[in-house]
C-alpha positions as CSV (number, residue, x, y, z in Angstrom):
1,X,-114.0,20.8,-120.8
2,X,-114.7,20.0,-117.4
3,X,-116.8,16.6,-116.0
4,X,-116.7,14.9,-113.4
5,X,-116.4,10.8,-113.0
6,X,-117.5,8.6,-110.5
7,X,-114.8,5.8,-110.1
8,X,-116.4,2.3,-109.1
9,X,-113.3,0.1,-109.2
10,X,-115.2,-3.2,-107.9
11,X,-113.5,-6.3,-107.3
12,X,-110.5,-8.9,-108.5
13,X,-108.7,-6.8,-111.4
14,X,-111.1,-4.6,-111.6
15,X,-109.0,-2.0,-109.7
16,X,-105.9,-2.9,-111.7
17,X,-107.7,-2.1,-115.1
18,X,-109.7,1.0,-114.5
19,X,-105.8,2.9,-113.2
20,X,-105.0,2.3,-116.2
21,X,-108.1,3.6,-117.6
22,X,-107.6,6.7,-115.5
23,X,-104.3,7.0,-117.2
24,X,-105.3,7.8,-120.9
25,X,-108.0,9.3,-119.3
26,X,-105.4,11.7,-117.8
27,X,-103.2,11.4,-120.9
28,X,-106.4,13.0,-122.9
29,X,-107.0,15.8,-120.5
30,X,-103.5,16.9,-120.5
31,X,-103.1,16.1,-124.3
32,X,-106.2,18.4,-125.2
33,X,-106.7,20.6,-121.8
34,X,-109.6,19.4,-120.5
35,X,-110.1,18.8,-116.9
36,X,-111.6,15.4,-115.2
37,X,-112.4,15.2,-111.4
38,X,-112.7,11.4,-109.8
39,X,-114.4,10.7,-107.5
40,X,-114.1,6.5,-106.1
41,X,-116.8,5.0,-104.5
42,X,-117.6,1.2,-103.7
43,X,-119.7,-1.6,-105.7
44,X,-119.9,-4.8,-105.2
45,X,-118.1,-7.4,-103.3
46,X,-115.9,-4.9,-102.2
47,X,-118.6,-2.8,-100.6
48,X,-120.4,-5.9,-98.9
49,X,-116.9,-6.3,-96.9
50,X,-116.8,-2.9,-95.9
51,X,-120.4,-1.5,-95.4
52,X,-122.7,-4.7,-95.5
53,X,-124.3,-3.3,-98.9
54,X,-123.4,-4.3,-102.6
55,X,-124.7,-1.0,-103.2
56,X,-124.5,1.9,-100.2
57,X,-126.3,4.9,-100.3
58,X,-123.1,6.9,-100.9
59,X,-122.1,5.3,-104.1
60,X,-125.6,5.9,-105.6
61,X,-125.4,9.9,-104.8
62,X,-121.7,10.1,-106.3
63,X,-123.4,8.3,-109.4
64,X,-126.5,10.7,-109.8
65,X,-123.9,13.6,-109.6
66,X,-121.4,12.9,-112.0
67,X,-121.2,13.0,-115.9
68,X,-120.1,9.7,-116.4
69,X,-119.1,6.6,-114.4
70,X,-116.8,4.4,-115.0
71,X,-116.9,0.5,-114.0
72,X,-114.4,-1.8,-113.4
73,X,-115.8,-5.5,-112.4
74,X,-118.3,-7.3,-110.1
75,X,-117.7,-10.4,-108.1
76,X,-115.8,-12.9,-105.9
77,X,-115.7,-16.4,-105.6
78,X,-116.7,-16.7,-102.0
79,X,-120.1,-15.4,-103.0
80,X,-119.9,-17.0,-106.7
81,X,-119.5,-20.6,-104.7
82,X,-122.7,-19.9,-102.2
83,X,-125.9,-20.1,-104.2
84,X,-127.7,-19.9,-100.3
85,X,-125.8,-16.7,-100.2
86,X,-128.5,-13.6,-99.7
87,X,-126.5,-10.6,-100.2
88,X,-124.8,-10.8,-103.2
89,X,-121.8,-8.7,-105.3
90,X,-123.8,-8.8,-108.4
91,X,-126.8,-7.2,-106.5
92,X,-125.4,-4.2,-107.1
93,X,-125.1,-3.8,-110.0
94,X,-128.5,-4.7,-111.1
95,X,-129.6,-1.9,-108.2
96,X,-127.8,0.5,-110.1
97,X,-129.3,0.0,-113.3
98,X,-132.5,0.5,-112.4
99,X,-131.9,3.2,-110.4
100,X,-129.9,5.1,-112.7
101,X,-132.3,3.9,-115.2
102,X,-129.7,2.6,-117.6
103,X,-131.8,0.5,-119.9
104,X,-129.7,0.1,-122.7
105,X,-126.6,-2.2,-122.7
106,X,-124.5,-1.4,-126.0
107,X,-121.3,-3.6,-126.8
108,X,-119.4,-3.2,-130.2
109,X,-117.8,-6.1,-131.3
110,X,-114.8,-5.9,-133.5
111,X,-111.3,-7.6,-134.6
112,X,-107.9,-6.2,-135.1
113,X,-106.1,-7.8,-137.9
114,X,-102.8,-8.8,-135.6
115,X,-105.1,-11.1,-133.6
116,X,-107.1,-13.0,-136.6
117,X,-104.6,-16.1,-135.3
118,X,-106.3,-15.4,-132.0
119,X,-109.8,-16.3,-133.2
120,X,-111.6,-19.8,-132.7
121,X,-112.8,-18.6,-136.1
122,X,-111.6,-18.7,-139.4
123,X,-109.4,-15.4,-140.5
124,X,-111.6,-15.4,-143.6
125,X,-115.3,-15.3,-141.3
126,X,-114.5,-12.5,-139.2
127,X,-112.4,-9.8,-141.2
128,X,-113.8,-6.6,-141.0
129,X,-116.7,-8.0,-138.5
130,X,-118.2,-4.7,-137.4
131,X,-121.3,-4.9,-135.3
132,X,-123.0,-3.1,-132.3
133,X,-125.0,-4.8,-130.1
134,X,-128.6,-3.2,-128.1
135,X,-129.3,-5.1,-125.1
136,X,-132.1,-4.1,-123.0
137,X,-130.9,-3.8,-119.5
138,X,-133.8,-3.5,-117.4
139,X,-136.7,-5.5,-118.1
140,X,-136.9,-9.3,-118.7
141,X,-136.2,-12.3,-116.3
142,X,-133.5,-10.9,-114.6
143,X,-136.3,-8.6,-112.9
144,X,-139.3,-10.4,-112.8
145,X,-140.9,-11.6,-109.8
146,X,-138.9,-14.8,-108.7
147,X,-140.8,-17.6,-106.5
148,X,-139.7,-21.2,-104.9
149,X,-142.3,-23.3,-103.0
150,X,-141.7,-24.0,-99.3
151,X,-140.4,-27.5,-100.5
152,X,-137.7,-26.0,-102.7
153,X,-138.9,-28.1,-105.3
154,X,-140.5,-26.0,-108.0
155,X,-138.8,-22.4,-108.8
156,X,-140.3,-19.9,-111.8
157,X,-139.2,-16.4,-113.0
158,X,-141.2,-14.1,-114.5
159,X,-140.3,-12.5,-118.2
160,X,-142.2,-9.6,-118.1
161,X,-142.2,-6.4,-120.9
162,X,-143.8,-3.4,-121.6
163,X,-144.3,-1.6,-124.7
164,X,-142.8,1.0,-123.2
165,X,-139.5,-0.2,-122.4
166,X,-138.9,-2.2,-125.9
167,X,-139.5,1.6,-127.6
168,X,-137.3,3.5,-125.7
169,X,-134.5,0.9,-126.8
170,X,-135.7,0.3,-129.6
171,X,-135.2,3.8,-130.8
172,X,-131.7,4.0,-129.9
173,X,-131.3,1.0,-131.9
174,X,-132.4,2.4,-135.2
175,X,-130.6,5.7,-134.7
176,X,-127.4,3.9,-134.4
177,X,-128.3,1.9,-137.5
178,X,-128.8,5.2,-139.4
179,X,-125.0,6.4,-138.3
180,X,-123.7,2.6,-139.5
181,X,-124.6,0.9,-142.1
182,X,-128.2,1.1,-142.2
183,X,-129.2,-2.4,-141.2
184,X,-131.1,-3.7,-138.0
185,X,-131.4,-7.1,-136.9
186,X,-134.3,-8.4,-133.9
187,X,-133.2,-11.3,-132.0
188,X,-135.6,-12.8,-130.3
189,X,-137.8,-16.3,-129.7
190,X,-140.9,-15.0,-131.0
191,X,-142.4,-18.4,-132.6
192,X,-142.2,-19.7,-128.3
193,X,-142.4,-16.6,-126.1
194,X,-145.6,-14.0,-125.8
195,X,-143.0,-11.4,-124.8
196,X,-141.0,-12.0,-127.9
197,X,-144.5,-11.2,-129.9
198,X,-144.4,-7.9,-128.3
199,X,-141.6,-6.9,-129.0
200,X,-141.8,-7.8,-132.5
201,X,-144.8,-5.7,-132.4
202,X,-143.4,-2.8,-131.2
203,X,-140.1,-2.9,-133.6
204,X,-141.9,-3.5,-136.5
205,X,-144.2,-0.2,-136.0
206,X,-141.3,1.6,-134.9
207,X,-139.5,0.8,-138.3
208,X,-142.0,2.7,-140.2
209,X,-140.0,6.1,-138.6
210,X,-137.0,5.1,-139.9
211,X,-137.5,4.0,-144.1
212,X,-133.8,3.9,-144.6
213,X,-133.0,1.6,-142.1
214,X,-133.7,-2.6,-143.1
215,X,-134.9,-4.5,-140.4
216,X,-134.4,-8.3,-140.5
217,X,-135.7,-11.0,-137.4
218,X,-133.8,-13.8,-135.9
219,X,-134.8,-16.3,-133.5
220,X,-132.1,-15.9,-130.8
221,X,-130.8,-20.0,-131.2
222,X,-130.2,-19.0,-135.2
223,X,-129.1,-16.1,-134.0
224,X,-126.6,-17.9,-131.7
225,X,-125.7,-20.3,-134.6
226,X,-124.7,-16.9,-137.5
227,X,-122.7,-15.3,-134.9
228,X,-120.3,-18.1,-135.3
229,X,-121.4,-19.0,-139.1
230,X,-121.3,-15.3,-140.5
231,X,-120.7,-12.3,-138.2
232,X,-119.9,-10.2,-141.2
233,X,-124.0,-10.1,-142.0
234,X,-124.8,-7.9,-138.3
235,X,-124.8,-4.1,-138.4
236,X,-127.3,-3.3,-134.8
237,X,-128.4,-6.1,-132.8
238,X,-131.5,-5.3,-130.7
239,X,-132.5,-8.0,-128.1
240,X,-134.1,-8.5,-124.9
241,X,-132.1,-8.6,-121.8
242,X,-131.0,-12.3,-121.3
243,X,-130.6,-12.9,-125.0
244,X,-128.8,-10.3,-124.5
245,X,-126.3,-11.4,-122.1
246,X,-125.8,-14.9,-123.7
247,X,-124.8,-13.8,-127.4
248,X,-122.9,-10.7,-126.4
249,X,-120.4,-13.0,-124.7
250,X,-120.7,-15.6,-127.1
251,X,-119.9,-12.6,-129.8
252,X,-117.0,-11.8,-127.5
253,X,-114.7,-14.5,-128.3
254,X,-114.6,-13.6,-132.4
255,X,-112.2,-10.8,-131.4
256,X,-109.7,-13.3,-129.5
257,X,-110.0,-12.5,-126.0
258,X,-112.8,-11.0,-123.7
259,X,-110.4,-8.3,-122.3
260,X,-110.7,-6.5,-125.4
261,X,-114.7,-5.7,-125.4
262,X,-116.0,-2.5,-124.0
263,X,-119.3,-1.7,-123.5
264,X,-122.1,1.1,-122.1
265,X,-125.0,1.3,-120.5
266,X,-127.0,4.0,-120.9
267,X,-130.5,6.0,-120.5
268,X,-132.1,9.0,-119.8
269,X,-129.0,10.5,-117.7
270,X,-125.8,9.3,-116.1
271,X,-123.8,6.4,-118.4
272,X,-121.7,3.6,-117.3
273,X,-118.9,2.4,-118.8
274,X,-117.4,-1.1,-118.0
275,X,-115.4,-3.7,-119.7
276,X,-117.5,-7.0,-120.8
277,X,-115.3,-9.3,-118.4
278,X,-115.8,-10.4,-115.0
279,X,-113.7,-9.6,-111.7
280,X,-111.8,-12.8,-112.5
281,X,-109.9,-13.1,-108.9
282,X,-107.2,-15.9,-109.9
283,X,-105.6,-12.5,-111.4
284,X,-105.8,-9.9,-108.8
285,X,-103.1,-8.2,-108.3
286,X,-100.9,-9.9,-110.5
287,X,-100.7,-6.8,-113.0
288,X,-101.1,-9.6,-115.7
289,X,-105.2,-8.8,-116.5
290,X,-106.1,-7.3,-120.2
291,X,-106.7,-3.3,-119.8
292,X,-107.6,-2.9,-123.3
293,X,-111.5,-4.0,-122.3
294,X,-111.5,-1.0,-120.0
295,X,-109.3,1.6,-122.1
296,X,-112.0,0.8,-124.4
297,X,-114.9,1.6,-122.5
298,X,-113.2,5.1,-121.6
299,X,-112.7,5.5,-124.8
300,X,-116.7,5.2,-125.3
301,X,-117.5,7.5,-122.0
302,X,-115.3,10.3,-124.3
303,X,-117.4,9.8,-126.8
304,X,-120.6,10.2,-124.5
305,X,-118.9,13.6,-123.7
306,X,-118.7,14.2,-127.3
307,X,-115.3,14.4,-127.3
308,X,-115.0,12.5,-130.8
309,X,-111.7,13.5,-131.7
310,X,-109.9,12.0,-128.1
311,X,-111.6,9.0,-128.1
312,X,-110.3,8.0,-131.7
313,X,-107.1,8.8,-130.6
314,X,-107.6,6.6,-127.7
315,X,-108.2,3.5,-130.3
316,X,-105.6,4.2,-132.6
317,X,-103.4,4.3,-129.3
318,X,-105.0,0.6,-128.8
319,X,-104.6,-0.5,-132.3
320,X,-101.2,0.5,-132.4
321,X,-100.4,-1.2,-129.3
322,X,-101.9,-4.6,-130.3
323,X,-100.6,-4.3,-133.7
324,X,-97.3,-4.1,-132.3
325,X,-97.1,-6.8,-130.4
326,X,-97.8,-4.9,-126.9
327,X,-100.2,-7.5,-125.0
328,X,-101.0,-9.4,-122.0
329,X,-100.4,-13.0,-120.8
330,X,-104.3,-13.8,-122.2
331,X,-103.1,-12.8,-125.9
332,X,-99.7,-14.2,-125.7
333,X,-98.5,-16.4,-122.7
334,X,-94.9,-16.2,-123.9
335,X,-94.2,-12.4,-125.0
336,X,-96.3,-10.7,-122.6
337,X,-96.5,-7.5,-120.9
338,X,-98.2,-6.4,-117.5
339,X,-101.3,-4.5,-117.1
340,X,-99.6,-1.5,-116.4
341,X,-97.5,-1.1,-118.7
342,X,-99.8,-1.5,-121.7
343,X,-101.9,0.8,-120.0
344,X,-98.8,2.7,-119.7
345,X,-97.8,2.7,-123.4
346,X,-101.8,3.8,-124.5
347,X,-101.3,6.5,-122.7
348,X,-97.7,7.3,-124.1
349,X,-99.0,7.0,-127.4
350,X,-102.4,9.4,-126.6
351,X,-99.7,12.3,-125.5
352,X,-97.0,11.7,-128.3
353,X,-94.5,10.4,-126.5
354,X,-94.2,7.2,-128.8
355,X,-92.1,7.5,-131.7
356,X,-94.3,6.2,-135.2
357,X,-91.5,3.5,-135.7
358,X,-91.1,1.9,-131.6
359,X,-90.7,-1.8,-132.5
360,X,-90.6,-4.0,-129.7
361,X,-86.9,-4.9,-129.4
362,X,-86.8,-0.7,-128.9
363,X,-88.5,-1.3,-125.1
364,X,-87.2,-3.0,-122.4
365,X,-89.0,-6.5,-121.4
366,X,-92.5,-5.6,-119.9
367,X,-91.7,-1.9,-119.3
368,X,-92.7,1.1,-121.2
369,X,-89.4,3.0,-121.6
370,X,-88.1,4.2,-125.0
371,X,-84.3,3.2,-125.2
């Protein structure tokens, strides 16, 4: 198989993470002879330095012509400090969703066993937590018409829906459910927001298509509150785009560290792939960030090629790693590793080179060799 994938490396570490990405990626191509062409391009604060634009004209092209993109990070502090600031890192990104209309955000969240000590939840709460959330990625306050009187002292945004856009998500949703474990929770605030009606509307007549599927409704502050209580209950999550945002992170942190999450956005064509973390800059180019976040989300973009097989082997190459003992400074300050060469092992592991019983004392300190 041959695609080709548009490389948006972004800023701080996101660089760093997404070679290492590129690795297994190349470890998979060579490992079951399939052929991937890159193509980099620039996002974010790293494009405002060198063209003016979070989000040039070029970039957007290479997107609409390749089969998958894949994402590193957006952001820097020099813009993150600046509230004044007009042009803005993150601009791009939100440019590109709509563009490309990618109005579905999906973020599994899941544990590994070896990092249960990791967790600011009890080892009993989140064994075996499995869940999937839907995010819609388009619609909502993020995009509504934003206003501030001429005396800066009154601001609103505007939460705006259509029918429309809650179905086309909404759909995706339950189909997901059907290939899990058949359950599908709505998080909204419908008891205080008319847009939160709607989309209860909308859900609930869209159930009726799938009977095998249960759909359950939680306001997104008891929502916010089970997460932590009793992740174990959540198959799907569906939710609007800023509840969204705010429980996907907060579901982040069961698993132990956010450089672990992948995620995707998707729609009607091109995908993006990205890890759930931000650019954070205090780690740039200190080969110390998490990779696993990104490995992840290529892992995903394989299975958006439908190349199953390869991106199961790509986690079981990660779960391998983390199981033995193979991590970054944000799992274990001590014992750590660098970015590269976890990435470095991943991809070892994806084309056989590892043996099934490496142990750690069997690898010289932070390097990948086999002695």
């Amino acid at each position: 198989m041959h695609k080709n994938i548009a490389i948006i490396e972004g800023d701080g570490i996101g660089p760093e993470v997404t070679k290492q990405s590129i690795r297994v990626l190349n470890a998979i191509a060579e490992t079951f002879n399939h052929s991937f062409e890159y193509t980099y391009t620039l996002m974010g604060a790293d494009a405002i330095d060198k063209t003016g634009s979070p989000l040039p004209d070029e970039t957007l092209e290479v997107c609409l012509k390749s089969d998958g993109i894949l994402f590193g990070a957006i952001g820097h502090p020099k813009y993150d400090n600046d509230p004044t600031a007009k042009v803005r890192p993150e601009q791009g990104l939100l440019k590109l969703r709509k563009s490309l209309g990618l109005f579905a955000n999906i973020r599994p969240v899941t544990t590994y066993p070896a990092l249960h000590h990791l967790s600011p939840l009890k080892t009993k709460n989140i064994e075996d937590v499995d869940f999937i959330i839907y995010r819609e990625l388009t619609g909502g306050i993020y995009f509504g018409n934003k206003l501030t009187n001429e005396e800066g002292t009154q601001s609103s945004d505007d939460c705006t829906y259509t029918a429309d856009e809650i179905s086309r998500i909404t759909h995706l949703a339950f189909k997901a459910a059907q290939k899990r474990r058949k359950k599908l929770t709505l998080v909204d605030k419908a008891n205080v927001l008319e847009t939160s009606r709607l989309w209860r509307k909308v859900v609930k007549e869209i159930a009726a298509e799938y009977p095998d599927v249960t759909l359950d409704f939680l306001f997104v502050d008891n929502a916010a509150m089970q997460i932590i209580l009793n992740p174990k209950q959540f198959d799907v999550v569906l939710t609007e785009n800023m509840f969204g945002d705010i429980i996907s992170d907060e579901a982040s942190v069961i698993s132990g560290s956010l450089g672990l999450l992948p995620s995707a956005s998707v729609g009607n064509g091109v995908a993006l792939f990205e890890p759930i973390h931000g650019s954070y800059p205090q780690a740039a180019g200190l080969d110390i960030a998490n990779p696993i976040g990104s490995i992840l989300s290529a892992a995903m973009l394989l299975d958006h090629f439908n190349l199953t097989e390869e991106a199961n082997l790509v986690r079981e190459a990660v779960t391998w790693t983390l199981q033995s003992g193979f991590v970054t400074k944000d799992i274990d300050p001590v014992n750590s590793y660098f970015t590269s060469t976890v990435g470095e092992l991943i991809s070892d592991y994806v084309s056989g080179k590892i043996p099934g019983s490496a142990m750690s004392e069997n690898i010289e300190l932070r390097k990948s060799t086999i002695i």
